[in-house]
KEMI-846930 format. One record per residue (C-alpha): x, y, z. Coordinates in steps of 0.5 Angstrom, whole numbers, plus 500, padded with zeros to 3 digits. Layout:
<recs>
XYZ ...
</recs>
This chain:
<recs>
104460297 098465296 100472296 092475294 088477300 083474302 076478305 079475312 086478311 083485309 078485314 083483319 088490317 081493319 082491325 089493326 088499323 082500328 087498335 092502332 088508332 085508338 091505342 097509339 099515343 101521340 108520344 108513342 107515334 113521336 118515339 116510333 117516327 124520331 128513331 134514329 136506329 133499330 132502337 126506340 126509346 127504352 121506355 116507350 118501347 115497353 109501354 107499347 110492349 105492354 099494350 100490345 101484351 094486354 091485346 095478346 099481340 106482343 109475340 105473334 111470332 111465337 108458338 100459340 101454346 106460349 102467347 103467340 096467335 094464329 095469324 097467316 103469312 099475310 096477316 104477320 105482314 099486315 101487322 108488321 106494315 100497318 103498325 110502322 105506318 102508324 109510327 109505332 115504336 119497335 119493340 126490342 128484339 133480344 127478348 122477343 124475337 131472339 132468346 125466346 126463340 132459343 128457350 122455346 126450343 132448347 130451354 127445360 119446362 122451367 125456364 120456359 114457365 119462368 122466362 117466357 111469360 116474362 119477356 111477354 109482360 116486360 118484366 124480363 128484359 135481355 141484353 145478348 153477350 156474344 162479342 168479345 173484344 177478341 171475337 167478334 164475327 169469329 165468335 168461336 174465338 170468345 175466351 170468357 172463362 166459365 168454371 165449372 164450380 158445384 150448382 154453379 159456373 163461375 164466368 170471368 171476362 167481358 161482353 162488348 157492343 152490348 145494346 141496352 146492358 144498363 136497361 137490362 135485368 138478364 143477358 142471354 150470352 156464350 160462355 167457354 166451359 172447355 178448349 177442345 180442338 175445335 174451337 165452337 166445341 166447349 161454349 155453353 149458352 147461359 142465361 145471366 142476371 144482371 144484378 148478380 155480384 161482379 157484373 159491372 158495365 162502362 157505356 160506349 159512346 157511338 158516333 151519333 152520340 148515342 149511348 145504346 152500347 156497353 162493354 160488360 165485365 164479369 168477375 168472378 160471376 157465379 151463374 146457376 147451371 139451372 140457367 143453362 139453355 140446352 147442353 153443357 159444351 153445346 152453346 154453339 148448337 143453341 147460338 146458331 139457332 138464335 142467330 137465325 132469328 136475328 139475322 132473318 124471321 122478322 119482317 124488315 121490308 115493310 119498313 124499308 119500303 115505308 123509308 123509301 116512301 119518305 124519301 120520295 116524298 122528301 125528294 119531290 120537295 127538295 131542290 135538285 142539283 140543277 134546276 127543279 126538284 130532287 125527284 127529277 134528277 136522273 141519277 137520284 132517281 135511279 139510285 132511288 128506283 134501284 132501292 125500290 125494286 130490292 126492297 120488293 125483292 126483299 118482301 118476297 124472299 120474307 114472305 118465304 121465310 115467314 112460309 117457313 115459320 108458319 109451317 113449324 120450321 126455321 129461317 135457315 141460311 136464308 137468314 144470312 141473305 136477309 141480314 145482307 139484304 136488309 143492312 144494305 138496303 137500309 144504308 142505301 136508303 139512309 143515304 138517299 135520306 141524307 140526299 134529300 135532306 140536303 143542308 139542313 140534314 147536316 145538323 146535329 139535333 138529337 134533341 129533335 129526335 127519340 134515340 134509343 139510349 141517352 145521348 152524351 155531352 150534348 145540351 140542346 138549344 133553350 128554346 128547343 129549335 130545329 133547323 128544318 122539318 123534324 125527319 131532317 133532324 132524324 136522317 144524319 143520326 139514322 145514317 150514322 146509325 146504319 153505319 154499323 148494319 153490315 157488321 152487327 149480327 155477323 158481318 156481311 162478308 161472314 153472312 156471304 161465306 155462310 151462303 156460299 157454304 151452305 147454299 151453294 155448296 162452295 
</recs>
């Protein structure tokens, strides 16, 4: 794996620095620099979505033949890097980078003619419906009921911590068309439209106010067996190529490296415990180098995994050391961010920021005031936010048994 780069790869971060500048609003660059968790705001997502789709660049990660491109490792990584240095808004990863990936390889030519050009344009927007209030990291344990009835399985049940259901006009999700002995035997991986009759959903409210997750009832949902990705009783098979992408393929380092950056400016500003600067006092500094040196760790175990990728395979269980890494490394910068925010990163100021869903019972200053810089407003509804890392996409205690299974041979 050659990690120089090369006059095409600098040529090409020209390119993209270039498109970046002329394309991204000043609203755009608010919504990608005010996020306060994976989620930018829903419909500034899709607008960038859809300027990225005109320049063939919304799915680079996918397969040429379907609308991804033919970039090297090094030039995934530029656009990664180049696109959060300019304060682009991420784009939402359920459709993109997760059940595409799944319909690619499990779906018939049908679903991957219907679905794929129009996750590509937004026109198919996915929520995922895998946690259950029942099972959550043992997701083998779901129960939502799906009977088997002609052309059609009927689901009965409920979907929980579903982010972004409201926004959403298809849900990917797992569904129990049988109970066999062993418990991930009988799931069926399906493809749900939202509008169907008997699909109702109550939003949660989050600890930063936020209302990105939803609880999702079914009753008595009828669901086309067209809709079926890969086999009857054979969902498991599909789910756990999925989570692969969700939990590693992606490339989370440079935006842990662009926080670190941030908070090492902030630091050179903010008064120390003693006298000076943040920056200076030595135990801040140590937890912030530390954070460094794992985030260049991080990089390089990515730029293996996109090798991977690049060579037609899969992240493997590398993705579960990616989603260990990256979640913890996140809440430790998080937490450093709050460091430095110092009194003023206290207040709670959502209406300074770009959430990535509406925000509950709050109503902002008349005059729109902000104590602080802007970033100050961000930091404690980001660290409330990461709260969860270590726990979504299968927690990190489940991720280290997997290592410790498939990796070690424990």
């Amino acid at each position: 794996m050659d990690l120089l780069w090369s006059a095409t790869d600098l040529a090409f971060r020209d390119e993209v620095r270039s498109f970046l500048e002329e394309r991204l609003t000043p609203e755009l660059r608010r919504s990608g620099r005010s996020m306060t968790s994976v989620y930018s705001d829903h419909e500034a997502s899709l607008q960038w979505q859809r300027i990225l789709h005109e320049r063939g660049w919304a799915a680079p990660a996918w397969p040429v033949e379907h609308g991804g491109c033919d970039w090297s490792l090094t030039q995934h990584y530029v656009f990664s890097k180049e696109s959060i240095l300019a304060g682009a808004p991420s784009l939402s990863p359920m459709g993109i980078r997760m059940v595409a990936h799944a319909i690619i390889a499990y779906g018939t030519p049908a679903q991957k003619d219907f679905f794929l050009p129009r996750i590509l344009t937004g026109e198919v927007f996915f929520c995922q419906g895998y946690s259950e209030p029942e099972a959550g990291s043992d997701l083998a344990a779901l129960t939502m009921a799906a009977v088997d009835d002609g052309d059609d399985l009927v689901c009965t049940g409920s979907k929980i911590w579903t982010t972004h259901a409201r926004e959403a006009n298809w849900m990917f999700g797992l569904v129990r068309t049988s109970r066999v002995a062993k418990k991930q035997q009988g799931i069926t991986f399906v493809l749900i439209d939202m509008t169907s009759p008997g699909v109702r959903i109550r939003p949660l409210v989050m600890t930063s106010g936020e209302e990105i997750q939803n609880q999702v009832f079914f009753d008595e949902v009828r669901v086309p067996k067209a809709n079926v990705v890969g086999d009857v009783d054979d969902g498991w098979t599909v789910a756990k190529y999925l989570l692969e992408f969700e939990r590693g393929g992606g490339a989370s380092a440079p935006a842990l490296q662009v926080m670190a950056e941030q908070v090492t400016a902030a630091a050179a500003t903010q008064p120390g415990p003693q006298r000076g600067v943040l920056i200076d006092d030595p135990a801040f500094s140590r937890k912030l180098a530390d954070a460094r040196i794992r985030t260049d760790v991080l990089e390089i175990l990515e730029y293996r995994v996109l090798a991977a990728l690049a060579g037609g395979g899969h992240p493997g269980p590398a993705s579960s050391m990616l989603k260990v890494l990256t979640t913890e490394l996140s809440q430790t910068l998080t937490e450093l961010a709050m460091e430095a925010a110092g009194p003023r990163g206290r207040a709670y100021q959502p209406h300074a920021t770009r959430p990535g869903g509406p925000v509950a019972e709050y109503e902002p200053p008349p005059d729109g005031y902000v104590s602080g810089e802007p970033w100050q407003a961000v930091a404690p509804l980001r660290y409330l936010n990461d709260r969860a890392g270590s726990i979504y996409a299968g927690s990190n205690e489940i991720q280290r048994n997997i290592l410790a299974k498939a990796a070690l041979g424990l």
